[in-house]
Structure formats: C-alpha cells, structure tokens
SEZAVEX-948506 format. One record per residue: residue number from 0; residue in three letters; x, y, z of N, C-alpha, C in turn. Coordinates in Angstrom, 2 decimals. Layout:
<atoms>
+-----+--------+---------+---------+---------+---------+---------+---------+---------+---------+---------+
| num | residu |     npx |     npy |     npz |    capx |    capy |    capz |     cpx |     cpy |     cpz |
+-----+--------+---------+---------+---------+---------+---------+---------+---------+---------+---------+
| NUM |    Ala |       X |       Y |       Z |       X |       Y |       Z |       X |       Y |       Z |
...
+-----+--------+---------+---------+---------+---------+---------+---------+---------+---------+---------+
</atoms>
This chain:
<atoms>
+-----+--------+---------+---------+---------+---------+---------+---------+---------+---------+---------+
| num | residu |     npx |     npy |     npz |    capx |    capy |    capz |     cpx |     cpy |     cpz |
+-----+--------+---------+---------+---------+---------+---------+---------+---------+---------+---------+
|   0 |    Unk |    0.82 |   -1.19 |    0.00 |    0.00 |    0.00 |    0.00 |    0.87 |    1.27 |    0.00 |
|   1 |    Unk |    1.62 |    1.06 |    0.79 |    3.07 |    2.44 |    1.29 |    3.19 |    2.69 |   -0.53 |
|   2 |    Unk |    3.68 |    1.57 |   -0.83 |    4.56 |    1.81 |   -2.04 |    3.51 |    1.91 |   -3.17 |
|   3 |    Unk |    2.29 |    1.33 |   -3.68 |    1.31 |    2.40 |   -4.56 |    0.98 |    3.84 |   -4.45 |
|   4 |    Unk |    0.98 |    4.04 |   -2.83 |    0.99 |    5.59 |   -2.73 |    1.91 |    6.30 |   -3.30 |
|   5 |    Unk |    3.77 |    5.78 |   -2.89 |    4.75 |    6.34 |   -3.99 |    4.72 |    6.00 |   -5.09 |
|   6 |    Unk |    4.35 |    5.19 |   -5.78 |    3.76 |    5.64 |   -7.26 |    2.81 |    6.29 |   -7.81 |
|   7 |    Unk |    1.73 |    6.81 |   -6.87 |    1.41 |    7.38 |   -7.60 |    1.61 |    8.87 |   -7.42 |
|   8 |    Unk |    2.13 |    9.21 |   -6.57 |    2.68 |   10.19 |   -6.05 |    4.11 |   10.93 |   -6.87 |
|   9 |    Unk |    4.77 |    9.62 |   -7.21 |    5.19 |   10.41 |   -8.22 |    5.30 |   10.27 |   -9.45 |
|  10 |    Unk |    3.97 |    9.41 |  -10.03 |    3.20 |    9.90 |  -11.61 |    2.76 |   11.21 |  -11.29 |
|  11 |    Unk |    2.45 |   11.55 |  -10.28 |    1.20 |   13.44 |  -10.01 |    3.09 |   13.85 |  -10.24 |
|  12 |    Unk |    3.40 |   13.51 |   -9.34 |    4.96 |   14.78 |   -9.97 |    5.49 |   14.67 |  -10.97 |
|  13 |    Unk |    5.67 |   13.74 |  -12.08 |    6.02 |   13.87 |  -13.37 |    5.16 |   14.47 |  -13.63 |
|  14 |    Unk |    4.29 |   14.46 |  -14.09 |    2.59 |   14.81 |  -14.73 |    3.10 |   16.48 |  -14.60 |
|  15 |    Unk |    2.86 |   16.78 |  -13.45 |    3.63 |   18.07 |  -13.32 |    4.94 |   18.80 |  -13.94 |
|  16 |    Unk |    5.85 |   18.36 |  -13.54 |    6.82 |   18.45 |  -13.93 |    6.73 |   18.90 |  -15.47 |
|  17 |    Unk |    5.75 |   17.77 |  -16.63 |    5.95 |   17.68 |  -17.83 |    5.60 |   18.67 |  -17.73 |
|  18 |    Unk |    4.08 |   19.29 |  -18.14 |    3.59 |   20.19 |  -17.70 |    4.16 |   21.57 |  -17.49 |
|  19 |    Unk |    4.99 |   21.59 |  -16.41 |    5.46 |   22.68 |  -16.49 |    6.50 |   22.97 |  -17.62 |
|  20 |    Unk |    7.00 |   22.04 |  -17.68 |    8.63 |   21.91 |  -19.18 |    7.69 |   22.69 |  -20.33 |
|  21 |    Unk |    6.66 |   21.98 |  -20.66 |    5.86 |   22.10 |  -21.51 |    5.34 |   23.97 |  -21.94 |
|  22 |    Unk |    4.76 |   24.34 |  -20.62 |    4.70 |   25.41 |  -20.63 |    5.54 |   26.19 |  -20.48 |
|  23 |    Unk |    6.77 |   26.03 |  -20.21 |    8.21 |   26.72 |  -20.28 |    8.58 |   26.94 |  -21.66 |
|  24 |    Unk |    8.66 |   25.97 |  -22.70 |    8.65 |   25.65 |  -23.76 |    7.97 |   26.37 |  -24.70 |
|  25 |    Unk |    7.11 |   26.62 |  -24.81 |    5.88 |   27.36 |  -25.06 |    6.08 |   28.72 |  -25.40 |
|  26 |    Unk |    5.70 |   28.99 |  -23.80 |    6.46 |   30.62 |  -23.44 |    7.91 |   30.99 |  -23.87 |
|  27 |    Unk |    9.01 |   30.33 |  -24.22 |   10.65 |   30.43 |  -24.35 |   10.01 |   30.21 |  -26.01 |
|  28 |    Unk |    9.64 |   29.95 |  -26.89 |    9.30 |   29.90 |  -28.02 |    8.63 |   31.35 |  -28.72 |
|  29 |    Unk |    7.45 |   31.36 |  -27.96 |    6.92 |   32.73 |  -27.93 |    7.41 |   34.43 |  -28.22 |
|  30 |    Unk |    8.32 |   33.96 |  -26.94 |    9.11 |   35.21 |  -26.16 |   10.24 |   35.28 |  -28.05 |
|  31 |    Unk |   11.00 |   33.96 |  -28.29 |   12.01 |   34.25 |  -29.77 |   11.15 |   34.73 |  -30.69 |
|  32 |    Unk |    9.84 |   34.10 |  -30.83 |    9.56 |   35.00 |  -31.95 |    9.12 |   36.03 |  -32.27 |
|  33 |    Unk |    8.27 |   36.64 |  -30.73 |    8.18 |   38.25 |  -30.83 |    9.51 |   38.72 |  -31.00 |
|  34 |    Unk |   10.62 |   38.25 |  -30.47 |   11.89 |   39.18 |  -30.48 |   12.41 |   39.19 |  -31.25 |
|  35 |    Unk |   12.22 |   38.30 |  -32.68 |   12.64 |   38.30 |  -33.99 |   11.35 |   39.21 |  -34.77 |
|  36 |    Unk |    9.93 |   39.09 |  -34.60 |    9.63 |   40.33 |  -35.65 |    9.93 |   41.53 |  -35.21 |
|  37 |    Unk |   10.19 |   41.48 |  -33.64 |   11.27 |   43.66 |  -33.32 |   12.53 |   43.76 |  -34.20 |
|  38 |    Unk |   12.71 |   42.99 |  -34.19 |   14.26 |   42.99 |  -35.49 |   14.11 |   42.94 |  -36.97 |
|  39 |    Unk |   13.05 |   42.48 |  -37.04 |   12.57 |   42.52 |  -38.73 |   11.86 |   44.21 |  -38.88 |
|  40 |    Unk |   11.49 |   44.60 |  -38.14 |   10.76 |   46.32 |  -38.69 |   12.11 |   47.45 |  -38.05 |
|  41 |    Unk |   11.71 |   47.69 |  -39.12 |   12.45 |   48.87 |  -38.93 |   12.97 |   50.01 |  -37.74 |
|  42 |    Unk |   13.75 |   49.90 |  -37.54 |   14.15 |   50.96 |  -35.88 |   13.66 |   52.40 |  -36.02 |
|  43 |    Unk |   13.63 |   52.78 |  -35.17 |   12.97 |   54.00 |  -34.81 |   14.23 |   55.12 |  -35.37 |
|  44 |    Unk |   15.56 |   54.63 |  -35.02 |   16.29 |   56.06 |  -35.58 |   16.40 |   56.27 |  -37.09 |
|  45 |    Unk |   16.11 |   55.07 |  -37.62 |   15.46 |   55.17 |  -38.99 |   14.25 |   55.87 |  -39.85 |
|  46 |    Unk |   13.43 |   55.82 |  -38.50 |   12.14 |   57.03 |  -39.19 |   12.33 |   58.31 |  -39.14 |
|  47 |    Unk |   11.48 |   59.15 |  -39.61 |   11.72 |   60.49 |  -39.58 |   10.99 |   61.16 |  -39.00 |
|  48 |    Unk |   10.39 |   60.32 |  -37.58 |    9.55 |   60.98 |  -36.53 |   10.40 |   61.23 |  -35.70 |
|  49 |    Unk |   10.59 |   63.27 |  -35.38 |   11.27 |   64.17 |  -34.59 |   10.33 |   64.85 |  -34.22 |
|  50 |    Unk |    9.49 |   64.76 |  -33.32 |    8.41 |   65.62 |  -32.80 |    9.52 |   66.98 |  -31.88 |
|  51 |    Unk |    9.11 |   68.09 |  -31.91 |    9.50 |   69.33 |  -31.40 |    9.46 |   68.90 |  -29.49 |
|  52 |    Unk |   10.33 |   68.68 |  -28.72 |   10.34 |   67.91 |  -27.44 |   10.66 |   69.03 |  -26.79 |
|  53 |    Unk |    9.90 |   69.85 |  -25.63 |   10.03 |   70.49 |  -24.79 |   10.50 |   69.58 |  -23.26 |
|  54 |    Unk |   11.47 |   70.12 |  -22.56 |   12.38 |   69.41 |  -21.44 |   11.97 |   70.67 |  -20.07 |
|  55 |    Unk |   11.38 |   70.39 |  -19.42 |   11.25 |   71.18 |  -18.26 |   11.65 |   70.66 |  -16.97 |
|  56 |    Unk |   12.79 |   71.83 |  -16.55 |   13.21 |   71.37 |  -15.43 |   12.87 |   72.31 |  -14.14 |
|  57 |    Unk |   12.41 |   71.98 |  -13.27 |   11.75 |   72.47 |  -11.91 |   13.27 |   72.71 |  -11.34 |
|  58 |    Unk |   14.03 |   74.22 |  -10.13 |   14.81 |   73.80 |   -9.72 |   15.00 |   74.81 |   -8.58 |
|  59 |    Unk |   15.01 |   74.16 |   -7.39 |   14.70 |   75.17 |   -6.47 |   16.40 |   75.11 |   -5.76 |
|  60 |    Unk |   16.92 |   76.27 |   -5.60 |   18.39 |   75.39 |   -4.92 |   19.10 |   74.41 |   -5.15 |
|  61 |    Unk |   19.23 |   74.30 |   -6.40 |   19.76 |   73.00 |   -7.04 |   21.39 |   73.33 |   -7.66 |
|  62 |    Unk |   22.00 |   74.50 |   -7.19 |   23.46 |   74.62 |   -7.66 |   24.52 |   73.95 |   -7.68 |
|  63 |    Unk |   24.44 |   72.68 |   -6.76 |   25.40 |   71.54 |   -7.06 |   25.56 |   70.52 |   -7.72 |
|  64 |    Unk |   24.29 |   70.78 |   -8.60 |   23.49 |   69.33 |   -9.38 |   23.29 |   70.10 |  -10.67 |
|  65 |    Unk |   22.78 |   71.34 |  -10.99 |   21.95 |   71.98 |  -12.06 |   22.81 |   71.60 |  -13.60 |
|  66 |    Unk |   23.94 |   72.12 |  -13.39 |   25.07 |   72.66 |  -14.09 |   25.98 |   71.28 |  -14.64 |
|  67 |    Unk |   25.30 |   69.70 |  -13.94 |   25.77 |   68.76 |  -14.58 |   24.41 |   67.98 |  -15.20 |
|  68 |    Unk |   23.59 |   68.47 |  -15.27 |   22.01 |   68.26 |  -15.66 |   22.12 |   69.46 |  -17.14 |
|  69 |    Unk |   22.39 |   70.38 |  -17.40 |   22.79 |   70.97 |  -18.06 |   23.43 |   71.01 |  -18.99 |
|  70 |    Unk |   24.50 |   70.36 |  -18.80 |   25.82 |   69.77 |  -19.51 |   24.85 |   68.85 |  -20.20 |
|  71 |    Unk |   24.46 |   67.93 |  -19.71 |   24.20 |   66.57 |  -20.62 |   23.32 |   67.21 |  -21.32 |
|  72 |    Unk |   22.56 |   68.19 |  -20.74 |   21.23 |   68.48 |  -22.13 |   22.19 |   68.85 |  -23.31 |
|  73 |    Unk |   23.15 |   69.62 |  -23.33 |   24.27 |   69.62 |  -24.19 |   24.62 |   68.64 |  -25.10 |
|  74 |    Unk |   24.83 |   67.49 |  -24.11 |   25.49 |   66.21 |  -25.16 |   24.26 |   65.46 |  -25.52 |
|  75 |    Unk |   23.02 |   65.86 |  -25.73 |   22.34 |   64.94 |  -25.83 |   22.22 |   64.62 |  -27.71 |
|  76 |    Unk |   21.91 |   63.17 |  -28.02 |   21.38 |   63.06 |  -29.11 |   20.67 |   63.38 |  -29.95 |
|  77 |    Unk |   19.75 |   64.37 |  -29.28 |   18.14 |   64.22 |  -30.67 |   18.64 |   65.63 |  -30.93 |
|  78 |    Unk |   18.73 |   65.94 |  -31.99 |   18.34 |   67.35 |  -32.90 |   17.90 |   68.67 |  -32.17 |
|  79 |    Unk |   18.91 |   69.22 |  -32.04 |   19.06 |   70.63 |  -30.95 |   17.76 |   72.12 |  -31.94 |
|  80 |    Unk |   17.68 |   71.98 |  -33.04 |   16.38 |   72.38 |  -33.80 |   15.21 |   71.75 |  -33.55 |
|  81 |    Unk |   14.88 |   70.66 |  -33.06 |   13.74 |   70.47 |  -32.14 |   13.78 |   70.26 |  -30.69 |
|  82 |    Unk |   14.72 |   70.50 |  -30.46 |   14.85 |   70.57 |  -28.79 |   14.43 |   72.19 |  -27.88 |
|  83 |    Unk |   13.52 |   71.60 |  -26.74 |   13.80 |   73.38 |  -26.32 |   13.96 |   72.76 |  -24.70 |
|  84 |    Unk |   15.28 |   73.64 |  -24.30 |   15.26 |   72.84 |  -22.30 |   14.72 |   74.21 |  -21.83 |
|  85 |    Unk |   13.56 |   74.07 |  -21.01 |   13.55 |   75.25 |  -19.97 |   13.73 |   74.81 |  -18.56 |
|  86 |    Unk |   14.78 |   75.84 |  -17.73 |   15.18 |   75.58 |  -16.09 |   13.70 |   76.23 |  -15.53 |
|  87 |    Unk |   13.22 |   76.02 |  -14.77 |   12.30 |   77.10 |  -13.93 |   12.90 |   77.68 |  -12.00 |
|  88 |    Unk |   13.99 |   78.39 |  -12.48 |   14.46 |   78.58 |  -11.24 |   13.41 |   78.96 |  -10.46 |
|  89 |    Unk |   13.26 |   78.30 |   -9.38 |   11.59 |   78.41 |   -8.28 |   12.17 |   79.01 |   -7.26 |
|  90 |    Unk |   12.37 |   80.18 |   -7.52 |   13.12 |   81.37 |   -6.22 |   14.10 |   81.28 |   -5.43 |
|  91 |    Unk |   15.09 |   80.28 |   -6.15 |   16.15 |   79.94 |   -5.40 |   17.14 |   81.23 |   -4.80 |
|  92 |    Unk |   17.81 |   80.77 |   -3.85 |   18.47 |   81.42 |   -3.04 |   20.13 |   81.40 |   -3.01 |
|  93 |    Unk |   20.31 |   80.69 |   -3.69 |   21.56 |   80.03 |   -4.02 |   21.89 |   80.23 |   -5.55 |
|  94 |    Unk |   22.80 |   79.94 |   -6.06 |   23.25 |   79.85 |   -7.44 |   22.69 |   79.32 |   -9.18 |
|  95 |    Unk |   21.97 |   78.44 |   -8.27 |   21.23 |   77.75 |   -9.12 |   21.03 |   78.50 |  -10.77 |
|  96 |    Unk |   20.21 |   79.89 |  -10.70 |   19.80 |   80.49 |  -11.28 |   20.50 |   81.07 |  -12.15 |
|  97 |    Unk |   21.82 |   81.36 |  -12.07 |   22.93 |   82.10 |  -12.49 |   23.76 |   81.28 |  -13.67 |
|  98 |    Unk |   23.66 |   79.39 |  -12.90 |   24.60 |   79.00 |  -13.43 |   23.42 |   78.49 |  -14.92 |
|  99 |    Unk |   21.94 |   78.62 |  -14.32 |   20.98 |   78.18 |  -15.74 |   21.31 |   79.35 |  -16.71 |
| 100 |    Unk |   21.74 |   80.24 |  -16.40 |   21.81 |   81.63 |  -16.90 |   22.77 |   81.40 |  -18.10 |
| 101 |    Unk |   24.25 |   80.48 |  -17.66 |   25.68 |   80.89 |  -18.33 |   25.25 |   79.70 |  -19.22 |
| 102 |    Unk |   24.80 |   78.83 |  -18.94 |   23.99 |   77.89 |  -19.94 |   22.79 |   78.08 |  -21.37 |
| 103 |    Unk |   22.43 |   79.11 |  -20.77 |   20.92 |   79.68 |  -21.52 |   21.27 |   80.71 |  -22.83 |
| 104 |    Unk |   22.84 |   81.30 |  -22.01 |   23.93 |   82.36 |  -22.88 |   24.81 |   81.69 |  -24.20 |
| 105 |    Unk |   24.90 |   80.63 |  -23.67 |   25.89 |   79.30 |  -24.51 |   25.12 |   78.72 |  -25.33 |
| 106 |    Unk |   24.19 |   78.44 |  -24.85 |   22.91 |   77.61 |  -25.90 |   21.81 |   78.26 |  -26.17 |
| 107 |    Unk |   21.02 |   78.53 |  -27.46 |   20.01 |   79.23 |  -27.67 |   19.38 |   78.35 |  -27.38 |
| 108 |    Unk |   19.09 |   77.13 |  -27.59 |   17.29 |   76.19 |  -26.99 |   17.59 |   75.52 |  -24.80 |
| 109 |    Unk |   18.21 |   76.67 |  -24.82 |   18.05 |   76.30 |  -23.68 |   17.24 |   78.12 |  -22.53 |
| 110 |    Unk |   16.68 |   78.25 |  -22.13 |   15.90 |   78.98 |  -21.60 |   15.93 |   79.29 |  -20.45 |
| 111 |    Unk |   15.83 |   80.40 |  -19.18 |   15.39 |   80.41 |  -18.06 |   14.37 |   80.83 |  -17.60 |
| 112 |    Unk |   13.81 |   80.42 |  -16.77 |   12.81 |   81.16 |  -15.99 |   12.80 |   81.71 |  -14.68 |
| 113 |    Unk |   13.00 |   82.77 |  -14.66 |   13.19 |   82.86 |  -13.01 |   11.69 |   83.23 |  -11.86 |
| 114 |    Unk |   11.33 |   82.98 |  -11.15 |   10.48 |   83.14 |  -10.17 |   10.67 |   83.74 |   -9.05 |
| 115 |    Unk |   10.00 |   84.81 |   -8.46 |   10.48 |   85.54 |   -7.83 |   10.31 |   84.87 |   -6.53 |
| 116 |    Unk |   10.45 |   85.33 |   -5.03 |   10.11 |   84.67 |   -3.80 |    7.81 |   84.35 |   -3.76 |
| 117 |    Unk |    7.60 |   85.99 |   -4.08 |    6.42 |   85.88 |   -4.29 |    5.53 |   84.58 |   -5.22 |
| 118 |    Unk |    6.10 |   84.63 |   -6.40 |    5.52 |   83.59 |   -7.23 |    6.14 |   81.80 |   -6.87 |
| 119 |    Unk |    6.97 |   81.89 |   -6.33 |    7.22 |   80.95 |   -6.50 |    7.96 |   79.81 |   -5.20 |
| 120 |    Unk |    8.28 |   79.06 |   -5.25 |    8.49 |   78.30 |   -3.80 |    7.24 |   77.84 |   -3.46 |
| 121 |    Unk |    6.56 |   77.64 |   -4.43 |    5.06 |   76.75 |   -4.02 |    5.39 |   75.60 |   -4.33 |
| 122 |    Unk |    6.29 |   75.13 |   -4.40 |    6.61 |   73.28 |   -4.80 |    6.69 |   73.46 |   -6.54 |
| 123 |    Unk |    6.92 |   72.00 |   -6.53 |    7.44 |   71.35 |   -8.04 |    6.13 |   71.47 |   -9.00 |
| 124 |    Unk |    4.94 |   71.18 |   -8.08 |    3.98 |   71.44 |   -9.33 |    3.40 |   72.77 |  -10.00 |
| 125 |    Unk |    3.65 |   73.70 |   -8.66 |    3.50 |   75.03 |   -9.37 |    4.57 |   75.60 |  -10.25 |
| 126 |    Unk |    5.95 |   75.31 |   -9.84 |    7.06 |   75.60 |  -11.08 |    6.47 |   74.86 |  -12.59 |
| 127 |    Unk |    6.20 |   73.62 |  -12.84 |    5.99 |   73.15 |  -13.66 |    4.81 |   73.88 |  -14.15 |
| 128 |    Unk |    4.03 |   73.83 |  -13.79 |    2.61 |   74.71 |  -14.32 |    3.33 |   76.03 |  -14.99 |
| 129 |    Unk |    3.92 |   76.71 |  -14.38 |    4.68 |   77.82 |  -14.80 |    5.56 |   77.50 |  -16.06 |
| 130 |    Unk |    6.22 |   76.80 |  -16.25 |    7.03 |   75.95 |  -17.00 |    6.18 |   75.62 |  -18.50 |
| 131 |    Unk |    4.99 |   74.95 |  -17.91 |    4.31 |   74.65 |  -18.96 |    3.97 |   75.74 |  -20.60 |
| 132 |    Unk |    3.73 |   76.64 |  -19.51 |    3.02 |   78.11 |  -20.30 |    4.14 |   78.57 |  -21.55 |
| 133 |    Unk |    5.43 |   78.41 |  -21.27 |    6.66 |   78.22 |  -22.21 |    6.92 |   77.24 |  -23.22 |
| 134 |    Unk |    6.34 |   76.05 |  -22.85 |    6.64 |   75.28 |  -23.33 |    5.96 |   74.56 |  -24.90 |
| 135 |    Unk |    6.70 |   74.40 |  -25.88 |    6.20 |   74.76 |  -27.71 |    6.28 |   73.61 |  -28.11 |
| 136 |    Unk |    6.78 |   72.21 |  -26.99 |    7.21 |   70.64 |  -27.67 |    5.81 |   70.49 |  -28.08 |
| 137 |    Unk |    5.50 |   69.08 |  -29.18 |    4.77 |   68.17 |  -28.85 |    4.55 |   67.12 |  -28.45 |
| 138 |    Unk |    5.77 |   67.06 |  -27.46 |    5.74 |   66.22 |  -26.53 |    6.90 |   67.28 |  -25.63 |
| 139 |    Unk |    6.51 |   66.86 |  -24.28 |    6.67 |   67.45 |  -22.76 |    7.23 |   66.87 |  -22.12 |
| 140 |    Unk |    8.56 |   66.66 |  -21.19 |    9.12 |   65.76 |  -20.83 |    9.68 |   67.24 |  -19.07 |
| 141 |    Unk |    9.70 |   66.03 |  -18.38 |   10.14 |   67.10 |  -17.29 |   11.09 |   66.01 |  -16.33 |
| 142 |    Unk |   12.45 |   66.95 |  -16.02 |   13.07 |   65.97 |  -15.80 |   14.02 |   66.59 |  -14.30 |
| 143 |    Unk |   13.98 |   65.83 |  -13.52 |   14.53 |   66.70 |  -12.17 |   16.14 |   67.02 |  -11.99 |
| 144 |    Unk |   16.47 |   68.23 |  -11.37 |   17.77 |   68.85 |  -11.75 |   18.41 |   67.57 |  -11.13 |
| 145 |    Unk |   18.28 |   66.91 |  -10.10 |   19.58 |   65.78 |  -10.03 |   19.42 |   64.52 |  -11.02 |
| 146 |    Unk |   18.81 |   64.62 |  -11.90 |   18.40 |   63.42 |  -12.80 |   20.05 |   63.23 |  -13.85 |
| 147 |    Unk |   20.56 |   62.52 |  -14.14 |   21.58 |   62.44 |  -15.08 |   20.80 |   61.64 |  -16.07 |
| 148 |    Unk |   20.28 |   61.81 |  -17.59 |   19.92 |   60.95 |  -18.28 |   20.99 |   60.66 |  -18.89 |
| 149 |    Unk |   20.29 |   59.28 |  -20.06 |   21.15 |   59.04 |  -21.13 |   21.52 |   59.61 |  -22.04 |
| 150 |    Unk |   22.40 |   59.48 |  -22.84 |   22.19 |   60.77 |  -24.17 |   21.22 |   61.02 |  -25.31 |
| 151 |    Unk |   20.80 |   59.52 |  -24.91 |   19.63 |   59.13 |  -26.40 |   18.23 |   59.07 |  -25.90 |
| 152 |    Unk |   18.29 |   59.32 |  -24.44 |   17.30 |   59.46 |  -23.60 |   15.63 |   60.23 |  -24.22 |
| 153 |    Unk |   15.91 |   61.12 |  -24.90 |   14.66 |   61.32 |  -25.86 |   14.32 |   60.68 |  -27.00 |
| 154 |    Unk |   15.24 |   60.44 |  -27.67 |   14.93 |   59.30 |  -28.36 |   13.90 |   58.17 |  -28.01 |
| 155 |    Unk |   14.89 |   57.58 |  -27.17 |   13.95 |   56.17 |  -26.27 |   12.50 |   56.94 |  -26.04 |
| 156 |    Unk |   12.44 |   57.96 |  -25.41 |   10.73 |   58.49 |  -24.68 |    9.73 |   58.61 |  -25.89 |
| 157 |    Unk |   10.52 |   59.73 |  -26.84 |    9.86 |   59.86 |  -28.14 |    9.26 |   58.94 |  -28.66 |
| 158 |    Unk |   10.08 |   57.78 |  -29.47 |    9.54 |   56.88 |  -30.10 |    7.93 |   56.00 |  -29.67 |
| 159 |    Unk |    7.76 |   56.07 |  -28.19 |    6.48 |   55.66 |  -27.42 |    5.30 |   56.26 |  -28.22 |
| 160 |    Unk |    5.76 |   57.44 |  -28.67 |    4.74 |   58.56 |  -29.72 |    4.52 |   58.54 |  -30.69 |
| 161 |    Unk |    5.22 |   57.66 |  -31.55 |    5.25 |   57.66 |  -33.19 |    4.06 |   56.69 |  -33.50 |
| 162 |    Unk |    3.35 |   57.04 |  -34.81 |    2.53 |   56.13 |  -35.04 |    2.77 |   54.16 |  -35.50 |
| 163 |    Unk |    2.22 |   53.59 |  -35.14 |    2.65 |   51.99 |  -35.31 |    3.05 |   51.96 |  -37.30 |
+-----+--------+---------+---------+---------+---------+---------+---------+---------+---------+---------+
</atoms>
C-alpha cells in the first residue's frame, strides 16, 4: 500500500513536472519569436519621426546638481532644432539660477525662468505649471535637476509617440 501511494505520487509529480517543461517551452518559443519580428521592422532612428520635445526642469536650490544636468542636455542626441530645455528657477536662493543663466547664454534652446520669492516656492507642481506656459514641444518631458539621463534618452521616450 506504502509503495502504490509512492507511485502514484510520483506519476502526479512527473505529470507536473511535464507540464510545467511544456509550458516553459511554449512561453521560451513565444518570447524568440516576438523578439525576432522587433528585429525585422524597422528601428525607430530610422524614421523620420522628430516631434519638437520640450524638457522642463523644476529647480529650487539645485546649484550643485543643475550645471551637470545641463551639460548633458548639451550632449544629448536628438536634434538641438527640435529641442527646447527650460530651467524654472523656483526662487532659489543660491546659485542655481545664475549657473541656468551661463547655460541659456551658450545655448540658444536652452531657456530660463526665473520666479520671484512671491511667485514661486510653491513646490514642483507650481514651477511646472509655470514651465508649462513656455513650453512649444509636442511632446513634454520634465526631468529633475539631479536626474543624469542618457544621451539618447529622448529618443527612447519619443519613439512611445510615433505612429505603429
């Protein structure tokens, strides 16, 4: 009796087992051939969808961070004729503002905004709201002064936008 119970006990665990192989199999099949028709169409830096990308950055006291957030908008990849960065200095007290300034002087699509104590220091969503009213992309991207992106970093976001 002991020992019919271990048989059949473990026919139920093969049974299983297959089962699962099976559906492993399946799914690992699946998964290659979606990932072979992404390789058969055409890549995105291949099309000629450059939507006009507005970059808004909120930055309240951010002078130790701004100015390497800055830089990269510099090195970035996508097409500086559809690019526009605006800082929204939010009444900072510190440098912040100065150094968006020597940036804004160097680069024409890069912009400042300054906010006075009155208008501003209401938090990140009222800078942005403020931000917005500037802003000419058709697509909107807002990105925080300690953020370091990638260089192709709009690229990647963009493409989410293009038609199939």
């Amino acid at each position: 009796m002991f020992i019919e119970i271990l048989e059949i006990l473990f026919l139920f665990l093969t049974a299983v087992m297959v089962a699962y192989l099976v559906r492993h199999y399946i799914f690992t099949l699946m998964v290659l051939k979606n990932s072979q028709k992404k390789k058969a169409n055409p890549s995105f830096e291949s099309t000629i969808y450059k939507p006009t990308v507005s970059v808004l950055i909120p930055a309240r006291n951010e002078e130790r961070v701004i100015g390497r957030l800055l830089q990269r908008m510099t090195e970035l990849t996508y097409p500086k004729d559809r690019l526009q960065v605006t800082v929204i200095d939010d009444a900072s007290w510190d440098e912040t503002g100065k150094i968006a300034e020597q940036y804004s002087k160097a680069y024409n699509y890069i912009k400042v905004i300054h906010r006075s104590e009155r208008e501003g220091g209401r938090g990140k969503a009222s800078a942005l709201n403020a931000g917005l009213r500037y802003a000419d992309g058709e697509v909107v991207l807002c990105f925080d002064a300690d953020y370091y992106p990638q260089r192709d970093i709009v690229e990647k976001l963009v493409k989410e936008f293009a038609d199939p």
